[in-house]
N, C-alpha and C positions, 0 to 999 in steps of 0.2 A: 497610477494603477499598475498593477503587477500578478500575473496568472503563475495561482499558485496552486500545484499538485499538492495534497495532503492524502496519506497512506494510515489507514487503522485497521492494526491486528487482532487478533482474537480477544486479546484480554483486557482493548480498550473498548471492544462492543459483546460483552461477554452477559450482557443481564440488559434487561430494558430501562433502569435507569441508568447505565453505563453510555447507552446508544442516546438516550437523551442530552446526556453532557456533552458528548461527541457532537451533538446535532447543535446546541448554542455554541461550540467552541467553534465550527465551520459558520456559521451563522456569525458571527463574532467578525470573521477574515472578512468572508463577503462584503458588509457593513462598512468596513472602512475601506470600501474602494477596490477591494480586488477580484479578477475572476477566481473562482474559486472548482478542480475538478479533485474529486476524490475516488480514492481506491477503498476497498473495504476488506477483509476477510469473514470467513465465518465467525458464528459467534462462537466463545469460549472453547469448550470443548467437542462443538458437534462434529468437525471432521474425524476426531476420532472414536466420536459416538459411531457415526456412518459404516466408519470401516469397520467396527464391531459389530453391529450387527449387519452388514455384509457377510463376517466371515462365521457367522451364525449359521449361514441357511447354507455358505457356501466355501468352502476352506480353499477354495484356488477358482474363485471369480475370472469370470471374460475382464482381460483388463478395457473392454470398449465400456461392459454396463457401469464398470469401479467408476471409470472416467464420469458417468452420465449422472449418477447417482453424489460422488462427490461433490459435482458443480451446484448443487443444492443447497448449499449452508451459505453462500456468499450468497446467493438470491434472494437467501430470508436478511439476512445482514442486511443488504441493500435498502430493500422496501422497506425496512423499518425506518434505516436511518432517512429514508425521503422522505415519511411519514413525521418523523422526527419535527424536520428541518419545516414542514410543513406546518408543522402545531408553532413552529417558532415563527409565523409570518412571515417564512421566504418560501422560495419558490426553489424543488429541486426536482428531478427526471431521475430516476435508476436504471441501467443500463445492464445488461450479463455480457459475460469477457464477448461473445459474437456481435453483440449489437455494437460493443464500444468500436468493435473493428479488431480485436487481436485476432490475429492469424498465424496457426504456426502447422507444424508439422505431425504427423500423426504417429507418434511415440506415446501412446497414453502412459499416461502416471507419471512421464518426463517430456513434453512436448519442450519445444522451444519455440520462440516467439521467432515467425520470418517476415512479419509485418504490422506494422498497426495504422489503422486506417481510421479515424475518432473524426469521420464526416457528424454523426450524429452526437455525441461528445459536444463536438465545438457548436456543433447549432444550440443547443440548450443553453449553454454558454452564453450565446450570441443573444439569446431570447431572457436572457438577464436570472437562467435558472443556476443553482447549483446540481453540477452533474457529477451521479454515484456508478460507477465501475467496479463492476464483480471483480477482486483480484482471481489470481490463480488458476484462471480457465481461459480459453479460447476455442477457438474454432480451426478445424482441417479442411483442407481444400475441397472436400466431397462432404463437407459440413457435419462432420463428428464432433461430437462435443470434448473437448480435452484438459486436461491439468496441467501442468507445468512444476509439479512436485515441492516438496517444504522449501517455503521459502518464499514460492511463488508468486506471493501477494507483492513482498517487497520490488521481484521484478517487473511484475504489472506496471507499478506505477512509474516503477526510473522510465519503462519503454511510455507510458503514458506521457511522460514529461516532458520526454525527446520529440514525440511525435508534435506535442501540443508548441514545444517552444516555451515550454514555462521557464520562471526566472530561475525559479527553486521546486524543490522536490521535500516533502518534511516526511520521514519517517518517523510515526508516533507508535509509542511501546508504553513499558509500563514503570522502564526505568530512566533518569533524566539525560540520556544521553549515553556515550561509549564510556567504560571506567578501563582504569587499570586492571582491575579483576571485577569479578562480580556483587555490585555492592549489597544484594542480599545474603551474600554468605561471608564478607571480609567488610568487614565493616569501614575499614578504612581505608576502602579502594577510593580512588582521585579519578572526578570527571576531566577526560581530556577537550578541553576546547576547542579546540581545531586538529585535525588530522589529516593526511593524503591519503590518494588511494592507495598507495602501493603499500603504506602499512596498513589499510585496514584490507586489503588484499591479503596481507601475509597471519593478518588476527583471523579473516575467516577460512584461510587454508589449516591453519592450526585448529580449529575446533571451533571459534566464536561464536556463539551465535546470535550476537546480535545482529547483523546483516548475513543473506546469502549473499554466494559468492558471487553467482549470477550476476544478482543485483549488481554490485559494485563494478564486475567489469565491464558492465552494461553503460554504468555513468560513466565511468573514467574513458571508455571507446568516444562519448558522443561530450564531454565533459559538460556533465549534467551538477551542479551543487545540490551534495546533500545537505539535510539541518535534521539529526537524530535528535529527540526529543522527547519529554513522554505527557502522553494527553492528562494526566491526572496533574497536573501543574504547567506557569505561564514562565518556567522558569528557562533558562538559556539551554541548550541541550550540544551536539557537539557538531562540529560541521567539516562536514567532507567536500573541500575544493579546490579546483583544480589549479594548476602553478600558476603566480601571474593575479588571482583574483583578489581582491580585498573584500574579505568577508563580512564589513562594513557595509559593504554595497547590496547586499540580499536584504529584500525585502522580506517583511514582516518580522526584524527585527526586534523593531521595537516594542511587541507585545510578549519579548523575551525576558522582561524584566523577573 
């Protein structure tokens, strides 16, 4: 058995049969044995549906309400994908970035994470549920509701991972992992299979975006394995680990085929 953090973006819960597929593919993990906690983003385009019509009523917004107002689309993400998971015959709990325990500092629209505390995380867990974490928000110490800006979901969950002790960390997108360039627009970009951090440190100071940067040196600090992937296939995706590891050794390989 192996506790495995699983992270979905926008574009893998972007429709509600999106968040259905999402919900038998974590359904899927649990079943063979593992704990199972996931991060979530909003769906598709609502965060920047929100900040449009924010800046409708209001062209230079309190960045406290931006904060308050933002952390709304991972909420709906969440509960749906519980609901999901629930139409699947398992059992799941959704959590917003406060409940899970992210704490961070009160820079809204760029918080930083200063702690994660997943007491309530792990008991769902523990209670044989799969458990759903709002990415991209947290909580301030005088309990403002906060963002953690683009990207944010990704660092949710590395710091989710760390805290939790999981094996692995899977960031699910929509592409099968990191390429050489971007295989929607070069068709003959080449998935890399394995990578370190220090170059995909240097791909997301250049512009990448398939990881924020956050993220990455969030894992490489605590060396957390990542496995890039994309939810729309069970196919191998590319994996971020740290020196020393054989990549062999990560669980939930095998439904890499």
């Amino acid at each position: 058995m192996a506790l495995i953090v699983q992270k979905y973006g926008g574009s893998s819960v972007a429709d509600t049969d999106s968040i259905k597929r999402v919900a038998k593919r974590i359904v899927e993990t649990k079943r063979a044995g593992n704990d199972v906690a996931v991060v979530v983003s909003a769906m598709g385009d609502t965060t920047d549906d929100l900040i449009d019509q924010a800046l409708s009523i209001d062209s230079n917004p309190p960045a406290r309400e931006m904060d308050m107002l933002m952390t709304a689309g991972e909420r709906i993400s969440m509960s749906l994908l519980a609901m999901a998971i629930h139409a699947e015959g398992a059992k799941a709990r959704s959590f917003t970035g406060s409940q899970a325990g992210f704490m961070t500092d009160a820079q809204f629209g760029t918080a930083h994470i200063k702690a994660v505390r997943p007491a309530r995380v792990r008991q769902a867990m523990e209670e044989g549920c799969v458990a759903i974490a709002a990415g991209f928000q947290g909580v301030s110490e005088i309990g403002d509701a906060t963002t953690l800006g683009r990207g944010g979901s990704d660092t949710s969950a590395v710091a989710l991972a760390v805290a939790l002790g999981a094996d692995v960390c899977e960031i699910y997108t929509d592409v099968d992992g990191i390429f050489t360039a971007d295989p929607r627009i070069v068709p003959t970009a080449r998935r890399i299979p394995a990578i370190d951090y220090d170059s995909i440190l240097e791909m997301a100071s250049c512009g990448s975006k398939v990881l924020a940067l956050r993220c990455v040196e969030y894992a490489q600090r605590f060396g957390m394995p990542l496995h890039v992937r994309s939810s729309f296939s069970h196919r191998m995706g590319t994996l971020i680990v740290p020196d020393g590891v054989d990549p062999r050794t990560l669980p939930n390989l095998s439904q890499a085929a």
